[in-house]
GUVEX-142483 format. One record per residue (C-alpha): x, y, z; residue in one letter. Coordinates in steps of 0.25 Angstrom, whole numbers, plus 5000, padded with zeros to 4 digits. Example, Ala and Ser with C-alpha at 12.3 -4.5 7.8 and 13.67 -1.06 7.14 Angstrom:
2
504949825031A 505549965029S 
END
This chain:
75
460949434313X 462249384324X 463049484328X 464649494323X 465849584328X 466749614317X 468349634320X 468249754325X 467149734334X 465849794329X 464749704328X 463949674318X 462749604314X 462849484302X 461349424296X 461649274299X 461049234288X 462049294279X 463149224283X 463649134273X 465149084283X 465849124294X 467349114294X 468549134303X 469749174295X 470349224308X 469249324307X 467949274307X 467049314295X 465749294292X 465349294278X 464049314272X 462949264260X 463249414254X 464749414254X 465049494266X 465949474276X 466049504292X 467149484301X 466849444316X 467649434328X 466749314330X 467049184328X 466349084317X 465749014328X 465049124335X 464649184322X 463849054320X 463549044333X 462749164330X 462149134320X 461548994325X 461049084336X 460549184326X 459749084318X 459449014332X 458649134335X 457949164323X 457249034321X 457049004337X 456549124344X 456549124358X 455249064363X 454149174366X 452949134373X 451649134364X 450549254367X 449649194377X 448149184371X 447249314376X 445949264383X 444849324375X 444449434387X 445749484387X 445649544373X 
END
């Protein structure tokens, strides 16, 4: 999910999966893959930016140490 302000200033949350186009017609809309359509102060750009950063995310997590292996007299 990335984070959108609509015109009026409420934010919203859009799945980035769902979204089929982002246009600027001056406002920016996003449209998504059921029909709906949100507008957003954002730009195009940072919408996508988001989503990059979204996606980003998802498939690299940051990097978490690995457990450490338990000597056997510590169990």
């Amino acid at each position: 999910m990335i984070q959108i302000t609509d015109l009026q200033g409420k934010e919203h949350y859009v799945n980035a999966d769902l979204i089929e186009l982002v246009e600027s017609t001056p406002d920016t809309q996003v449209v998504l893959t059921n029909g709906h359509r949100h507008f957003a102060r954002e730009t195009p750009a940072d919408i996508a930016d988001r989503v990059l950063a979204y996606r980003r995310a998802c498939l690299h997590p940051p990097n978490l140490s690995p457990p450490t292996p338990q000597a056997a007299d510590e169990r």
